[in-house]
C-alpha positions as CSV (number, residue, x, y, z in Angstrom):
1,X,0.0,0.0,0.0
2,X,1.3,3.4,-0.9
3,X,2.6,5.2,2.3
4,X,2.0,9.0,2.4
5,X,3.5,11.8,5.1
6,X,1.2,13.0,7.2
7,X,1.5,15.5,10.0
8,X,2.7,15.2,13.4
9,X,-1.0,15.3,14.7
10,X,-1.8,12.3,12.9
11,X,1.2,10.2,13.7
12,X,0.7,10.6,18.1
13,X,-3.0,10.1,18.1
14,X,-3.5,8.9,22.0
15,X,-5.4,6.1,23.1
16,X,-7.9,8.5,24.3
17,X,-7.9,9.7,20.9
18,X,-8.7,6.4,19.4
19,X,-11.3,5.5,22.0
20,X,-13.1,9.3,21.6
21,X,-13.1,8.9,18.1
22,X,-14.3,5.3,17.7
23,X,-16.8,4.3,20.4
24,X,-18.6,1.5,21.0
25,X,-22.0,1.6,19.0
26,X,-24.3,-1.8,19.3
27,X,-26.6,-1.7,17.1
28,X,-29.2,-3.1,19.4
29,X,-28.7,-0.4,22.0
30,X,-29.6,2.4,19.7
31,X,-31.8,0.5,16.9
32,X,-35.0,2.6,18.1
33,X,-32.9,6.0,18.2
34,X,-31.2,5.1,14.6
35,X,-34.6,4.1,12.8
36,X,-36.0,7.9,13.9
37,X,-32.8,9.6,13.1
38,X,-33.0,8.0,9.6
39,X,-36.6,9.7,9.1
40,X,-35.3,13.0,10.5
41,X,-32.7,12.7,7.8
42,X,-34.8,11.8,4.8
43,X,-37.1,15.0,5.8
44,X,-34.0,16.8,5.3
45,X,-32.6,15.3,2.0
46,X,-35.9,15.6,0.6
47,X,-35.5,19.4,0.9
48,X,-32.4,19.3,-0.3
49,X,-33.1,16.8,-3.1
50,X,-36.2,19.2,-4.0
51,X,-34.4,22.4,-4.4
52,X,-30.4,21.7,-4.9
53,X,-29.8,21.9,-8.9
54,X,-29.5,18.7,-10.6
55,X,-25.8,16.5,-10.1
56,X,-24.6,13.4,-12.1
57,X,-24.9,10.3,-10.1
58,X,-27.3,12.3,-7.8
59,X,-24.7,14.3,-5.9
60,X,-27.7,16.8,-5.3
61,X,-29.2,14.2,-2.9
62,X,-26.4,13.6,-0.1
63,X,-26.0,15.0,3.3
64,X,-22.3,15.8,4.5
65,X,-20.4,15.8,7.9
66,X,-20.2,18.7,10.2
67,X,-18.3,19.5,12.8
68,X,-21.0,19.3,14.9
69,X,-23.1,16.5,13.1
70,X,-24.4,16.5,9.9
71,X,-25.2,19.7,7.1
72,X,-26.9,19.9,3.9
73,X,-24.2,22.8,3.1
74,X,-25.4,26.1,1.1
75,X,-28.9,25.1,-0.6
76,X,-29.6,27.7,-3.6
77,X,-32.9,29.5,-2.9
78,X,-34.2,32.8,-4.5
79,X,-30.8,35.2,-4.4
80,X,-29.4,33.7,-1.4
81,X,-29.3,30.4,0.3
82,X,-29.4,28.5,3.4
83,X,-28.2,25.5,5.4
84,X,-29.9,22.8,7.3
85,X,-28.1,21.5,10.3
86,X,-28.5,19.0,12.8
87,X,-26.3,20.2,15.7
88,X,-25.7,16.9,17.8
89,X,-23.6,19.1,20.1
90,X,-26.1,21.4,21.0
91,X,-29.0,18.8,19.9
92,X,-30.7,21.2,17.7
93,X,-32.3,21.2,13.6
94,X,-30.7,24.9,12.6
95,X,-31.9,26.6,9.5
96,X,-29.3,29.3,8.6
97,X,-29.8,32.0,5.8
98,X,-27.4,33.9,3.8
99,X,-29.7,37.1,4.9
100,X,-28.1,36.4,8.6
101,X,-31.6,35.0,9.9
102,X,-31.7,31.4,11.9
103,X,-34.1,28.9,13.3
104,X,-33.7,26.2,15.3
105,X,-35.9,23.7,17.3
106,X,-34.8,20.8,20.1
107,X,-34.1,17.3,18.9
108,X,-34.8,15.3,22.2
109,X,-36.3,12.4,23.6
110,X,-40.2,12.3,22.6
111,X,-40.4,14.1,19.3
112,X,-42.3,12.2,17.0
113,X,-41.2,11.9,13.4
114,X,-44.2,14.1,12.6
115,X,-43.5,16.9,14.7
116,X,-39.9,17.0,13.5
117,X,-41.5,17.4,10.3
118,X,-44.2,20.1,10.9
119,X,-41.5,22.1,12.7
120,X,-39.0,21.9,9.9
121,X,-41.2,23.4,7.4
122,X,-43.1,25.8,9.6
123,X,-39.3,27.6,10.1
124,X,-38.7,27.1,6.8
125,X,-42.0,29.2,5.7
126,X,-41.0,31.8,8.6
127,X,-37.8,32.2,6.9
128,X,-39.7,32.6,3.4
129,X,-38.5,29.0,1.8
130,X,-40.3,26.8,0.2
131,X,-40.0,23.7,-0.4
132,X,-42.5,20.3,-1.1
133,X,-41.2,16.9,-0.8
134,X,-43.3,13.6,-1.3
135,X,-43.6,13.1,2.6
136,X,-43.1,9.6,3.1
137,X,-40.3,7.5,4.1
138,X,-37.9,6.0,1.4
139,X,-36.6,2.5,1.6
140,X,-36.3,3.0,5.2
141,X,-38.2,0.2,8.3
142,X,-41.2,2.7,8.9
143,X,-43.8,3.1,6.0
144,X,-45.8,5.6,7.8
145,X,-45.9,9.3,5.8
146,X,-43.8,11.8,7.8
147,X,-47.0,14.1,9.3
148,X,-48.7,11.0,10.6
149,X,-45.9,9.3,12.2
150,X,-46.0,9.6,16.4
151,X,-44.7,6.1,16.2
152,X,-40.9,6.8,15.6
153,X,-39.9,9.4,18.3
154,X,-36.6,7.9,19.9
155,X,-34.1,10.0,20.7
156,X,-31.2,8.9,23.0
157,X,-28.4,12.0,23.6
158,X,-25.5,9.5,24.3
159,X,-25.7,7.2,21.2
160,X,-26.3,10.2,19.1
161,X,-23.0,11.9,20.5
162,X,-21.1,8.5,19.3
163,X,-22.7,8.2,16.1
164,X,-21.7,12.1,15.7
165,X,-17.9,11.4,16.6
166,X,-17.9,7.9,14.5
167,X,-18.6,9.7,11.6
168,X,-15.9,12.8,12.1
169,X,-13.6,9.6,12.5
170,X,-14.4,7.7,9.3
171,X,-15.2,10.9,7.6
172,X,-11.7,12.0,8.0
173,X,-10.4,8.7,6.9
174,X,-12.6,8.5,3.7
175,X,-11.5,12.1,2.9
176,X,-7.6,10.7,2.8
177,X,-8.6,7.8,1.4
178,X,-10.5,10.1,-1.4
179,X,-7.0,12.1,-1.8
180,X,-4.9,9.1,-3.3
181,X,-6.8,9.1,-6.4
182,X,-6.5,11.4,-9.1
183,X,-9.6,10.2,-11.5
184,X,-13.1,11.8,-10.9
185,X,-14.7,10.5,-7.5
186,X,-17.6,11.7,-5.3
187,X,-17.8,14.1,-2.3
188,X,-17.3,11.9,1.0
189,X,-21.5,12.1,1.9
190,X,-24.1,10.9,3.7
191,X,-27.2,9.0,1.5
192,X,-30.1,9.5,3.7
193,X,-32.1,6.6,1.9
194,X,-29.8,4.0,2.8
195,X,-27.9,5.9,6.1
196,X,-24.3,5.0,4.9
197,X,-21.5,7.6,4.7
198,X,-19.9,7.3,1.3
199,X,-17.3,7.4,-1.3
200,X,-16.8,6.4,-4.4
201,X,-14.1,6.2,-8.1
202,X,-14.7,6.2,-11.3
203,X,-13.0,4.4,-13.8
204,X,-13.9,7.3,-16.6
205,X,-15.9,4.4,-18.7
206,X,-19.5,3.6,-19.3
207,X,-21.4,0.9,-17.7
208,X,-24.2,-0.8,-19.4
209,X,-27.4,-0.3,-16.9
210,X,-28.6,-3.9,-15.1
211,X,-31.5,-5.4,-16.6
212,X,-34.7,-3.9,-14.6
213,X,-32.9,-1.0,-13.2
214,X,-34.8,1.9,-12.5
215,X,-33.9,5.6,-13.1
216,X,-32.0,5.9,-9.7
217,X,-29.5,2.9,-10.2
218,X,-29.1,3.7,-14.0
219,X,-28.2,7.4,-13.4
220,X,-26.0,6.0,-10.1
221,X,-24.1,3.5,-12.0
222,X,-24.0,5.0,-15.2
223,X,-20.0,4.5,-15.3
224,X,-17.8,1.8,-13.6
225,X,-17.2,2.5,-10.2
226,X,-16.1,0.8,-6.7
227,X,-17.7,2.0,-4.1
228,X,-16.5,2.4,-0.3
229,X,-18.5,3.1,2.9
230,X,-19.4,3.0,6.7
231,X,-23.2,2.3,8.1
232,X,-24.0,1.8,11.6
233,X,-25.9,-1.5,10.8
234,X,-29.1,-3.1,9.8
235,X,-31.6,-5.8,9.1
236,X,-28.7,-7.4,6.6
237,X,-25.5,-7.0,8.3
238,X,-26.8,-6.4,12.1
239,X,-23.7,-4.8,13.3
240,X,-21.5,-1.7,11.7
241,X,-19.1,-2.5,9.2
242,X,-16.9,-0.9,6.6
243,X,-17.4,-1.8,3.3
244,X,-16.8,-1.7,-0.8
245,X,-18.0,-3.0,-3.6
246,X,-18.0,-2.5,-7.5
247,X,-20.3,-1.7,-10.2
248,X,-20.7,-3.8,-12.7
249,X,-19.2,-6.4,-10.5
250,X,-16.3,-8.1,-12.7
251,X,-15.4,-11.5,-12.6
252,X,-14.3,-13.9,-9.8
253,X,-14.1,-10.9,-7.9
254,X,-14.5,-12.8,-4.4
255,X,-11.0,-14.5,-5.7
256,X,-8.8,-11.6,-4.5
257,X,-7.7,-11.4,-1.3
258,X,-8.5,-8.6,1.5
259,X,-6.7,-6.8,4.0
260,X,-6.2,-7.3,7.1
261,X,-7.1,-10.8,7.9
262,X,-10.7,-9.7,9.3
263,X,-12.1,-8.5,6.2
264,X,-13.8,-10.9,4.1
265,X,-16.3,-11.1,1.6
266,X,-19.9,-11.2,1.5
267,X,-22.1,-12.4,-1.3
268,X,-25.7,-12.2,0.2
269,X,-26.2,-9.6,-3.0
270,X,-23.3,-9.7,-5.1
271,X,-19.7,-9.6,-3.8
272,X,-19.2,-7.0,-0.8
273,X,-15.9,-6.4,0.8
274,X,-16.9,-6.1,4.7
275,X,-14.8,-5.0,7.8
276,X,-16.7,-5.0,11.0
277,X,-16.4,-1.8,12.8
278,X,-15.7,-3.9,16.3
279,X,-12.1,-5.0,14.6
280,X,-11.2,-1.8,13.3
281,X,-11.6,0.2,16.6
282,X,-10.4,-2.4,18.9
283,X,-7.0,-2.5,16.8
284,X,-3.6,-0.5,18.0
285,X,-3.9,1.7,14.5
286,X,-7.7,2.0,13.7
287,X,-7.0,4.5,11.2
288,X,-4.6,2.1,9.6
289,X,-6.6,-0.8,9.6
290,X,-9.4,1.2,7.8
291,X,-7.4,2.9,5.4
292,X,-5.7,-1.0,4.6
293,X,-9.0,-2.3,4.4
294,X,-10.5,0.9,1.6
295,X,-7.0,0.3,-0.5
296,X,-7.3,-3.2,-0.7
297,X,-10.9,-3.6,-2.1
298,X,-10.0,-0.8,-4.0
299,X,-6.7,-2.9,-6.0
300,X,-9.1,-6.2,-5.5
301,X,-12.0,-4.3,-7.9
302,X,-9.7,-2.5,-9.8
303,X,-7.3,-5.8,-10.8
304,X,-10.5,-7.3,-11.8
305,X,-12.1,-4.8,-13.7
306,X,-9.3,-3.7,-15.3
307,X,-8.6,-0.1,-14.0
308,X,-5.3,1.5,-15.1
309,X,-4.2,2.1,-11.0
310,X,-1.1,3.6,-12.0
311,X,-2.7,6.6,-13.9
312,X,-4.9,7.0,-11.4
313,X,-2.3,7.1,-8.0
314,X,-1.7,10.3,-6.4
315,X,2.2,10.1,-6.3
316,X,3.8,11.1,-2.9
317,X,4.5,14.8,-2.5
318,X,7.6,14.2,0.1
């Protein structure tokens, strides 16, 4: 794996460090919490998707880390914009406009999915946006529209603060990780439909769509790519885990080997590399062990699919 200078900071991370920035997160002890964030965040995406011009691969769709949780960054609206926030320090929704105005609500314990909504757009409208979304959930565990839905209103402070400093961690990682290659790859972002924070290459070269595809997956996959990710866990894969995969999947993929020796491959749906979040943060170097584990599903895809990884390397600048 190619080895690149970093700076001092990165080099004498503490264990505290390590321990602050990957914290335990069972899935089972926050599934309620998790399943109501989700519909919180496809509220906000669905703004965002609704008024955010038009991206290849759907880059207008995405949420992206904060400092302080999660942001939809500058919407365009009128001759100004604004920002959606969720601040998990301060455990607020913030709406932020380029005119200097701001409104903000609680996120706490107890607030149903359809107040979070009703709130949401009443301070949008009192900051004069507007904005319609089709108000139901997308491939998420609750069918029930957004305004009607006092079902989902879980809310627990301490799993939201890990969740919040697991994703600073990996984003950071994925943003390095995103550095080494010099061909045309995503933003490092958050897809509210599925809850999994991002990133993915492209080899420069059309892909033909999958039979029955529909407009989503044809516009996603439009070109080769190998994906690479973090989600906290679900029905599937009932834990958190790293993971990559690549689009069209080539040949005899699963034959390449994976690094470090925890990885291995799944093929419930097609060949998915998979890292389980317990090994990576329980390791000396969790960084490393992530960063080994992105680079060699990336050479794994890319050997099989026939990517030219030497154009594409981001040569040292020591």
């Amino acid at each position: 794996m190619k080895r690149f200078r970093r700076g001092k900071n990165f080099m004498n991370r503490t264990s505290f460090e390590k321990e602050t920035a990957f914290p335990p997160l069972p899935l089972e002890e926050w599934k309620q919490t998790k399943n109501t964030l989700h519909l919180y965040l496809q509220i906000v995406g669905k703004i965002r998707l609704a008024l955010f011009p038009p991206m290849n691969h759907w880059w207008n769709v995405p949420l992206y880390v904060s400092t302080r949780g999660l942001t939809t960054r500058p919407i365009p609206f009128g001759y100004g914009n604004f920002e959606i926030e969720f601040n998990f320090v301060e455990h607020q929704l913030k709406i932020i406009t380029s005119g200097g105005e701001e409104k903000s609500f609680a996120l706490e314990d107890g607030l149903t999915v359809a107040d979070f909504y009703h709130q949401t757009f009443e301070n949008l409208a009192a900051l004069g946006v507007k904005a319609k979304i089709r108000a139901e959930p997308y491939e998420a565990a609750s069918k029930i529209p957004f305004p009607e839905d006092t079902e989902n209103k879980s809310y627990d402070k301490e799993y939201i603060e890990r969740f919040r400093r697991v994703l600073i961690g990996v984003n950071d990682i994925l943003e390095e990780f995103r550095g080494r290659f010099t061909g045309k790859s995503t933003p490092v972002h958050l897809f509210w439909h599925s809850f999994d924070l991002a990133l993915t290459r492209f080899s420069g070269k059309p892909a033909p769509a999958r039979e029955g595809a529909g407009m989503v997956e044809r516009e996603a996959y439009s070109q080769e790519v190998i994906s690479f990710g973090f989600w906290a866990g679900d029905e599937n894969v009932t834990a958190p885990a790293f993971y990559s995969y690549a689009a069209p999947e080539p040949k005899d993929l699963i034959e390449e080997k994976l690094n470090p020796k925890a990885a291995t491959w799944n093929t419930d749906k097609g060949a998915m590399a998979i890292l389980m979040y317990d090994e990576a943060r329980k390791s000396e170097h969790p960084r490393e062990i992530i960063l080994e584990f992105l680079e060699s599903a990336y050479q794994a895809g890319a050997k099989r699919a026939g990517w030219d990884t030497e154009k594409f390397e981001l040569k040292s600048f020591a």
